[in-house]
C-alpha positions in Angstrom: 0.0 0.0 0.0 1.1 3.2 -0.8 1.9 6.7 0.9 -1.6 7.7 -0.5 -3.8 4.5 1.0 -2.3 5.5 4.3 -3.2 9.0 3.9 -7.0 8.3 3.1 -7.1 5.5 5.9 -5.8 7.7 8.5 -8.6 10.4 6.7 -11.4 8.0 7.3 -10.2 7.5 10.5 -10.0 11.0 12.1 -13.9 11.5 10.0 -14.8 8.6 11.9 -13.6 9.8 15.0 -14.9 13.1 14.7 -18.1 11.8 14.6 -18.4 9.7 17.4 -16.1 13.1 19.4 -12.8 11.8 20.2 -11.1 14.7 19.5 -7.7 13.9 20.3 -7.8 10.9 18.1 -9.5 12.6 15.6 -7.2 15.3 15.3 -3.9 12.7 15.7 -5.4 10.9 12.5 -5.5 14.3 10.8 -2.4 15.4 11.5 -0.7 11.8 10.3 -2.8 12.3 7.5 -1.9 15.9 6.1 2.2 14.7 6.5 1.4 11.8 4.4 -0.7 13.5 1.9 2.3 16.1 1.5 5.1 13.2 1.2 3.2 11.7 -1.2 2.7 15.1 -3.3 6.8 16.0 -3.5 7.8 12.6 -3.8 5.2 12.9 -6.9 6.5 16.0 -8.0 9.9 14.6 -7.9 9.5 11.6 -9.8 7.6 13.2 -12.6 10.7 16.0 -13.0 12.9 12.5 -13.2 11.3 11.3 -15.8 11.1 14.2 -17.8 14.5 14.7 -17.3 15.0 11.1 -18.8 13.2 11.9 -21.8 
């Protein structure tokens, strides 16, 4: 599973927990989520410049 799976499980997670008020793990999913999401984004952003630079 990717960066990204982890980043939408650990979404649904803190959603989840929102709902039923457990604030603190809903907002420790969140934040675990929003560092994933952005890992995923450079490490996208870098691998498309390397392979543009391959080309």
């Amino acid at each position: 599973m990717g960066l990204l799976g982890w980043a939408l499980i650990f979404v649904i997670v803190a959603i989840i927990a929102a709902i039923f008020g457990f604030g603190g793990i809903a907002t420790a999913s969140a934040g675990i989520a929003k560092i994933l999401f952005f890992v995923f984004l450079v490490l996208f952003i870098v691998m498309l410049i390397l392979g543009l630079a391959r080309r």
